[in-house]
C-alpha positions in Angstrom: -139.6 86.7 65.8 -138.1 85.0 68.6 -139.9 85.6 72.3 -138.0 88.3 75.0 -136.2 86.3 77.3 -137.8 86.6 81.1 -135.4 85.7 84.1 -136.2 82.0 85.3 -139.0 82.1 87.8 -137.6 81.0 91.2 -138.4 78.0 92.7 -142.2 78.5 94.6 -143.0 74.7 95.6 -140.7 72.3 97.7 -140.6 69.1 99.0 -137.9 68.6 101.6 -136.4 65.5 103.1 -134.6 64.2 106.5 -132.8 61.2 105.0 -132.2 58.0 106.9 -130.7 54.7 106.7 -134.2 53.1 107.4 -136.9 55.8 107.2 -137.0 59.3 105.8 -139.4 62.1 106.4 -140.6 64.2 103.5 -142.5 67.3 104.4 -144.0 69.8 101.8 -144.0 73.9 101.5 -144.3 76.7 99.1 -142.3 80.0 99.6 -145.3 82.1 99.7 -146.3 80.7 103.0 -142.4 80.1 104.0 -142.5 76.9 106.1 -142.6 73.1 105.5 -145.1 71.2 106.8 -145.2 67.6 107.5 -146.5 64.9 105.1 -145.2 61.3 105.8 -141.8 59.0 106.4 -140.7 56.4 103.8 -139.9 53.2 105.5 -138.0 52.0 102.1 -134.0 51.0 102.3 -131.5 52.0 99.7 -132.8 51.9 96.0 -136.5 51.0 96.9 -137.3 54.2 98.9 -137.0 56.2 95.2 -140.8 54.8 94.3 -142.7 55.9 97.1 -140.5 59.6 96.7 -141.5 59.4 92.9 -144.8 59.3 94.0 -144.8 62.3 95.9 -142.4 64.2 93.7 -145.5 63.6 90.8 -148.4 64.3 93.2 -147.1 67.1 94.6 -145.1 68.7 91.4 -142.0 70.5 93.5 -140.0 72.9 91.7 -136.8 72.0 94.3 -136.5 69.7 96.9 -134.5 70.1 100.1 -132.1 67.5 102.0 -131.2 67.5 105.6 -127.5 67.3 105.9 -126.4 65.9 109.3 -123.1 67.3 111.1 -120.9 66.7 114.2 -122.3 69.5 116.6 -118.8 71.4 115.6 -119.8 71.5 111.8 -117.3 68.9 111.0 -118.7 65.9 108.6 -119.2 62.1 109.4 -120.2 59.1 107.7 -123.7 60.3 107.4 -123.0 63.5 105.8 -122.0 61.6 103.4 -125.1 59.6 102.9 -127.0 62.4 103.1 -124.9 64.0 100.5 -125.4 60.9 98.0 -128.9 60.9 98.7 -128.8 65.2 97.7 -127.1 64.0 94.1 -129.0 60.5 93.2 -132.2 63.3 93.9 -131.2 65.8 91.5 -130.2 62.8 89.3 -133.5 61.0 88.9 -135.3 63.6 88.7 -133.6 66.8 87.1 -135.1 69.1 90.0 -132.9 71.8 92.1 -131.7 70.6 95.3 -130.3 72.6 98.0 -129.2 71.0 101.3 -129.7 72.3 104.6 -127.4 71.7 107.8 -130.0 69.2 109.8 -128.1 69.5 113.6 -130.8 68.8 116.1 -133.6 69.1 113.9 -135.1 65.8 115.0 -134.3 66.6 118.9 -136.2 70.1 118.3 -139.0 68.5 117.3 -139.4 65.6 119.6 -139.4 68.2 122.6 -142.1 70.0 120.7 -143.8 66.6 120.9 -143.9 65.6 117.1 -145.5 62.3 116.4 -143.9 61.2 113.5 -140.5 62.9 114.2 -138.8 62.2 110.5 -141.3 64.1 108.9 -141.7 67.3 111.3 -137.9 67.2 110.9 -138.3 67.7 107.1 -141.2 70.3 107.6 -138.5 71.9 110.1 -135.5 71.5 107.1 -137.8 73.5 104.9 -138.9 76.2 107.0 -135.0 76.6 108.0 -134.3 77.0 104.1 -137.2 79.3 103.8 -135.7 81.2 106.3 -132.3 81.3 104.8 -134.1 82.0 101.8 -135.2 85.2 103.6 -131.8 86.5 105.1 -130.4 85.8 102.0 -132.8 88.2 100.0 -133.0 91.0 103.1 -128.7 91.2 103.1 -128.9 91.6 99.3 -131.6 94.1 99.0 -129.7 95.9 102.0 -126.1 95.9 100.7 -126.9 97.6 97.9 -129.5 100.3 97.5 -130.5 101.5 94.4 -129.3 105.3 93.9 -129.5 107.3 91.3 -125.2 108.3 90.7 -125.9 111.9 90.6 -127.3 112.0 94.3 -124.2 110.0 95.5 -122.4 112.3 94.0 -123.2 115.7 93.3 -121.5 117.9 90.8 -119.3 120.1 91.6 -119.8 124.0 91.1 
């Protein structure tokens, strides 16, 4: 007897990431409260930064993660939406998790004028909660675009 098949649960927990050359900020958040908050910045270059992200990625058990992808203020790409990119893929690689990027345009800016102390990771926490948001839209256009109706009220027989 074989089990009934369920629909795969969405993702609940994330860990979300602004990526940098030299430091990037990783922020947690779960969907039920819908917004990141920040947790710390890895100071690792290239390869190396992977262990300290492992780490968190096992303490913290994410079902997706999130990646800040930076822009030209006119949506067009540069070299480090690329890198950003790269970083989105070797994630998903290593550790078989869901990623989903986010567009990261003045994410840090926002929150140093909000007064952030360590900017890297409120801009992650920011990332997330922008996702959770989109998240959000997302399910409110879907659940409005298409009501449920029974056929027969839409359309009546005729007499």
């Amino acid at each position: 007897m074989t089990a009934p098949m369920t629909a795969p649960r969405p993702p609940e927990t994330y860990l979300a990431f602004d990526y940098g050359l030299r430091r990037t900020g990783v922020a947690s958040g779960s969907r039920m409260l819908g917004r990141g908050s920040p947790l710390t910045t890895v100071t690792a270059e290239g390869n190396a930064r992977f262990a300290p992200i492992e780490a968190l990625i096992r303490e913290w058990r994410p079902d997706a993660l999130v990646v800040g992808v930076p822009r030209h203020p006119d949506g067009a790409d540069h070299e480090n939406t690329r890198r950003a990119q790269r970083f989105a893929r070797q994630l998903q690689g290593r550790f078989g998790l869901p990623v989903f990027e986010v567009d990261e345009r003045y994410s840090t800016t926002e929150v140093l004028a909000a007064g952030a102390r360590d900017a890297d990771a409120a801009a992650a926490a920011l990332l997330l909660t922008q996702h959770f948001d989109e998240l959000d839209r997302a399910a409110l256009a879907a659940a409005t675009s298409c009501p449920e109706q029974d056929p027969e009220e839409t359309n009546p027989p005729k007499d």
